[in-house]
C-alpha positions in Angstrom: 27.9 1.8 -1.8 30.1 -1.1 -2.9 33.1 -0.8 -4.8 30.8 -2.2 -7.3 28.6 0.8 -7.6 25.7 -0.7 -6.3 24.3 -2.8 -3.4 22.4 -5.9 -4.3 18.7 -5.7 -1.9 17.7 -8.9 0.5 20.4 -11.3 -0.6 19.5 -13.3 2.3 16.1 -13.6 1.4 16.8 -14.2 -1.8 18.8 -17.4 -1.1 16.4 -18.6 1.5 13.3 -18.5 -1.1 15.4 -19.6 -3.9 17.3 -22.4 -2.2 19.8 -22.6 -4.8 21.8 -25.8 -5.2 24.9 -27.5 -6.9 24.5 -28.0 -10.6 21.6 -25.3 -10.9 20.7 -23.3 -13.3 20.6 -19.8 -12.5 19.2 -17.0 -14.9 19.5 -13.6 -13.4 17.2 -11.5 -15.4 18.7 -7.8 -14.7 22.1 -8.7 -14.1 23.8 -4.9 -13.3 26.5 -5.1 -11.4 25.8 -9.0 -10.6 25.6 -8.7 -6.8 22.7 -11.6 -6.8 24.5 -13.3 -9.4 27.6 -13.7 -7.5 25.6 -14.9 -4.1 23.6 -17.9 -6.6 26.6 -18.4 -8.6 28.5 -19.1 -5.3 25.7 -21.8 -4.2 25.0 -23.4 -7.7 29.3 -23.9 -7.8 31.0 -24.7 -11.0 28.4 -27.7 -12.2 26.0 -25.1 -12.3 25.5 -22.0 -14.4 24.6 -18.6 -14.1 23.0 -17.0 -17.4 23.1 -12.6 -16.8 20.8 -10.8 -19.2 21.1 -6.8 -18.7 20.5 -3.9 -21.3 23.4 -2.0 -20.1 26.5 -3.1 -22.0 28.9 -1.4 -19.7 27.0 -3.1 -16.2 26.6 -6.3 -18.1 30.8 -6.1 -18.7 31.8 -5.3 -14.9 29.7 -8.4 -13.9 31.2 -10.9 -16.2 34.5 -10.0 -14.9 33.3 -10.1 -11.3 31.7 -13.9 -11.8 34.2 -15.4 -14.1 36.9 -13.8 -11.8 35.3 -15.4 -8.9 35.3 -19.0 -11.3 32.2 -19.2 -11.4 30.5 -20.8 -15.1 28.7 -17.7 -16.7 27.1 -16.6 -19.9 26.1 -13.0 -20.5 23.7 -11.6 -22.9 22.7 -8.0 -23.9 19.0 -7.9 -23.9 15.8 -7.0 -22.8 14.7 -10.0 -20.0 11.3 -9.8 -22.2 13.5 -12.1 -24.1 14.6 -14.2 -21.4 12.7 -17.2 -22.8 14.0 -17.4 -26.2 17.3 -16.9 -24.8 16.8 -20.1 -22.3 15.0 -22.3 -25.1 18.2 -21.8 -27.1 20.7 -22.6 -24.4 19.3 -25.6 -24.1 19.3 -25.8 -20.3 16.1 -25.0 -18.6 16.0 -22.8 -15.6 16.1 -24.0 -11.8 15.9 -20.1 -10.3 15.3 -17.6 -12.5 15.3 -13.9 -10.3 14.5 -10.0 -11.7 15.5 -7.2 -9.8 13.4 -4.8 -11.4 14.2 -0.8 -11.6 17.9 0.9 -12.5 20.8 0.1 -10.6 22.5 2.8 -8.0 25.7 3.0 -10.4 23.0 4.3 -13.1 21.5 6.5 -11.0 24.7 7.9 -9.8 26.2 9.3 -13.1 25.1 11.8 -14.3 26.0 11.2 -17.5 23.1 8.9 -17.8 20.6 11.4 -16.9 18.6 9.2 -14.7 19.0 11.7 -11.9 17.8 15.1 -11.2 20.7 16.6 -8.5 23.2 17.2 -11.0 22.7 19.2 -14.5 23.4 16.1 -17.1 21.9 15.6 -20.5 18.5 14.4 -20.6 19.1 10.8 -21.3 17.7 7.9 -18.9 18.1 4.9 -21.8 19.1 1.7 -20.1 20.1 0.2 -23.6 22.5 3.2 -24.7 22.3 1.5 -27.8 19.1 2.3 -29.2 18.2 5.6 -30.5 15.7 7.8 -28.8 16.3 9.6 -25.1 13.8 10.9 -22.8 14.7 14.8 -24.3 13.6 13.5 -28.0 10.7 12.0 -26.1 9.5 15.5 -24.8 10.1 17.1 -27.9 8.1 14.7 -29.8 4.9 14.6 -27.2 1.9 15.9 -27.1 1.0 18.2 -24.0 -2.1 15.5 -23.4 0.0 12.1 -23.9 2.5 13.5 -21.4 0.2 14.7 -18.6 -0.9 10.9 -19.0 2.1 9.3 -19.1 3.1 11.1 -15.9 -0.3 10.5 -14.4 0.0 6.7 -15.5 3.6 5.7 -14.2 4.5 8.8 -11.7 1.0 8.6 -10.5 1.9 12.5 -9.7 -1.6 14.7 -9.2 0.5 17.2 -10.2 0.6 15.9 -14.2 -1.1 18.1 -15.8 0.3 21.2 -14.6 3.8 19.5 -15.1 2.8 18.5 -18.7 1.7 22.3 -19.5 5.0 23.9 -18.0 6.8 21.3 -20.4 4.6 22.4 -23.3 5.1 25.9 -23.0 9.2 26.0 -22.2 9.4 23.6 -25.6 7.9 26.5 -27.5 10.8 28.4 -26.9 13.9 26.2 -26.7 14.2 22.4 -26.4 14.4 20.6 -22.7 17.9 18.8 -23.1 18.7 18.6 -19.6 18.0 17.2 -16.1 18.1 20.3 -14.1 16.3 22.2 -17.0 13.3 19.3 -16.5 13.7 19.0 -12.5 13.3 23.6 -12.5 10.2 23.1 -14.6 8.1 20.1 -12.2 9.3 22.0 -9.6 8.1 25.8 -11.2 4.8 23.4 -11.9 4.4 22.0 -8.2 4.8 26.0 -6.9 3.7 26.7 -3.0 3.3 22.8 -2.8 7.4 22.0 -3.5 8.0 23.0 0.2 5.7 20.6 1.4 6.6 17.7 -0.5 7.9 14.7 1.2 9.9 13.5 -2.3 11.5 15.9 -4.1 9.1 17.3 -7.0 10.6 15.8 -9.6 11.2 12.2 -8.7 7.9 11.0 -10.1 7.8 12.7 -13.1 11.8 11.4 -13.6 10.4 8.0 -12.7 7.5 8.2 -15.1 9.6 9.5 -17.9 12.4 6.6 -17.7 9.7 4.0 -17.4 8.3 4.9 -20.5 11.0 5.2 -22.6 12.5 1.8 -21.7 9.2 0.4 -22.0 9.3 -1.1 -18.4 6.0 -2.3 -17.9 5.4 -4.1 -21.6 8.8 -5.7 -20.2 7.5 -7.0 -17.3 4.0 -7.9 -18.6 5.8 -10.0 -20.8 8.1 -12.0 -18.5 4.9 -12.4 -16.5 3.2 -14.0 -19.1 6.5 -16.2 -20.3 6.4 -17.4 -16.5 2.4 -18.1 -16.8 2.8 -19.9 -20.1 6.1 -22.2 -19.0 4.4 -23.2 -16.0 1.3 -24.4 -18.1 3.8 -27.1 -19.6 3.8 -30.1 -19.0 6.4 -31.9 -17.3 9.6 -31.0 -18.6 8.6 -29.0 -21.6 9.7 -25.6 -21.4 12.0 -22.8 -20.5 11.8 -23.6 -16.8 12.2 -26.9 -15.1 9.8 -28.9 -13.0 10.1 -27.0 -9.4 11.9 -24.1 -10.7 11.7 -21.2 -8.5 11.0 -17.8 -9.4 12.0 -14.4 -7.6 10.7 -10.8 -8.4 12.0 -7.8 -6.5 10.4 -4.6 -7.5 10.3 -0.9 -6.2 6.6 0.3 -6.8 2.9 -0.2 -7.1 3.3 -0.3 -10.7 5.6 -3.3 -10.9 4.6 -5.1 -7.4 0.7 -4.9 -8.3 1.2 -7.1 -11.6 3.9 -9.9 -10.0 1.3 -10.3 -7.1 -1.4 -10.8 -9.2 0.2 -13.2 -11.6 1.7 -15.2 -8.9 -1.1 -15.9 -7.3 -3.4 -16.7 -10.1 -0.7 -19.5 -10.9 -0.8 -20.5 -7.1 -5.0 -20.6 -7.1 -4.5 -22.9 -10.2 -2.1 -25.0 -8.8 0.6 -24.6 -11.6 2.8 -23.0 -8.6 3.3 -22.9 -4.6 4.0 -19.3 -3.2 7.3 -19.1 -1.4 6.2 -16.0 0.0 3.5 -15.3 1.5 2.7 -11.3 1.3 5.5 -9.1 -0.1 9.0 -9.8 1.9 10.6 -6.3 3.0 14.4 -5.2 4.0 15.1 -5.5 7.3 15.4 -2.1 9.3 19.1 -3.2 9.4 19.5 -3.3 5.8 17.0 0.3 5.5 19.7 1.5 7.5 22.9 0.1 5.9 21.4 0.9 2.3 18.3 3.0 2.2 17.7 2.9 -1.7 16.2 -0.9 -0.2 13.6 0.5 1.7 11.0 0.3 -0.8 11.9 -3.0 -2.3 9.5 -5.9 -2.3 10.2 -9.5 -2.8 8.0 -12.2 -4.2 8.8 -15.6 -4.9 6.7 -18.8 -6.6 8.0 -22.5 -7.2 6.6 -24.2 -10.6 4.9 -27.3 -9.2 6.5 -30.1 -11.0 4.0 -31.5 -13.3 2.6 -28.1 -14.9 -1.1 -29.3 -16.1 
């Protein structure tokens, strides 16, 4: 861990498929404690700029003050980066690189306070935007037993959903499920005999399944996909992202990888982009060992071909 709270995954390979230069533009789509920021905002130097969108008011503060202490030209916004073309449009400067880290950050995970974690007994929260009303315990309150053993099934892809969901059903009938450990005692009450046995801890897919959904992670995603899709239909300049703008997606699990690799290479098999990766890049088992949170990180990166259609 950094002093920053989190580490930033395959920085290297990030620069080498991004090839930032002087005077890009560099829109850093999950910003959180603006580790990747920093290493493009470095490269792009001060003709260049480096736009941060993040949902997390208190991440998108510490890295604002970590790239403009480091001089380096930067605008932040709080947002969702399903926004991230309206935003652009309205700046005025299309995109050279535009990178998404997907997931939560380590500092998020870390505090308990945030409820994102299932080792320490903290209020059931998990929002990334602590703005917005709505946490993951009004969520299970407000559920039906069915929609949950989905949701779970959908996003955790746990077998184990529908005993989960029921264990959740029947505690709510008698008090509410406010907090993490309260949650974590239930999956792993649900799992029974087979908690010994399992190689994660009970609970992380259900947590994972439960934080997806209530930030509305996927829609996200599937958006900023198809803003990609639709700028790189333009023609010549027109658009959010410039002619030969590259792209970067790192994400953490089936759920986001499957959609970014099937996107990307429906624009490469239509020729409105070149793959700069070919297959998912992975962490070296130097940086597995130095930071294991990277070990199931996935990189994939596409360059808009210059004309669009």
């Amino acid at each position: 861990m950094t002093d920053h709270g989190h580490i930033p995954v395959l920085v290297d390979e990030v620069l080498e498929a991004l090839a930032p230069r002087p005077g890009d533009v560099v829109v850093d789509c999950t910003l959180g404690r603006g580790g990747h920021a920093l290493a493009l905002g470095q490269a792009v130097g001060r003709d260049g700029l480096v736009i941060g969108i993040d949902r997390d008011r208190q991440n998108l503060a510490h890295a604002s003050d970590r790239l403009q202490t480091a001089g380096i030209p930067f605008v932040g916004i709080h947002d969702s980066f399903a926004r991230v073309a309206h935003h652009i449009e309205d700046s005025g400067r299309p995109a050279n690189i535009v990178l998404a880290d997907l997931g939560v950050s380590s500092n998020q995970l870390d505090d308990p306070d945030r409820g994102f974690g299932f080792h320490d007994e903290a209020p059931l929260d998990m929002r990334l935007d602590q703005d917005v009303p709505g946490d993951v315990s009004s969520l299970l309150a407000d559920i039906s037993e069915s929609e949950l053993a989905e949701l779970i099934r959908t996003y955790g892809e746990d077998p184990m959903a529908g005993a989960i969901a029921r264990k959740v059903a029947l505690e709510r009938q008698t008090r509410p499920i406010t907090t993490t450990g309260q949650l974590s005692q239930l999956v792993r009450d649900a799992y029974g005999p087979r908690a010994r046995s399992s190689r994660l801890h009970p609970a992380t897919r259900t947590f994972m399944a439960l934080r997806i959904a209530l930030n509305d992670e996927i829609a996200a995603l599937e958006t900023l996909l198809d803003r990609i899709g639709r700028a790189c239909e333009m023609t010549g300049s027109e658009g959010w992202l410039s002619p030969g703008a590259r792209v970067g997606l790192i994400s953490f699990h089936s759920l986001e990888d499957r959609p970014v690799k099937q996107a990307f290479a429906e624009l490469d098999r239509r020729g409105l982009a070149d793959r700069l990766t070919r297959g998912a890049v992975r962490p070296t088992e130097a940086e597995m060992q130095a930071n294991p949170r990277s070990r199931s990180a996935k990189f994939r990166a596409i360059r808009r071909t210059a004309a669009g259609n």
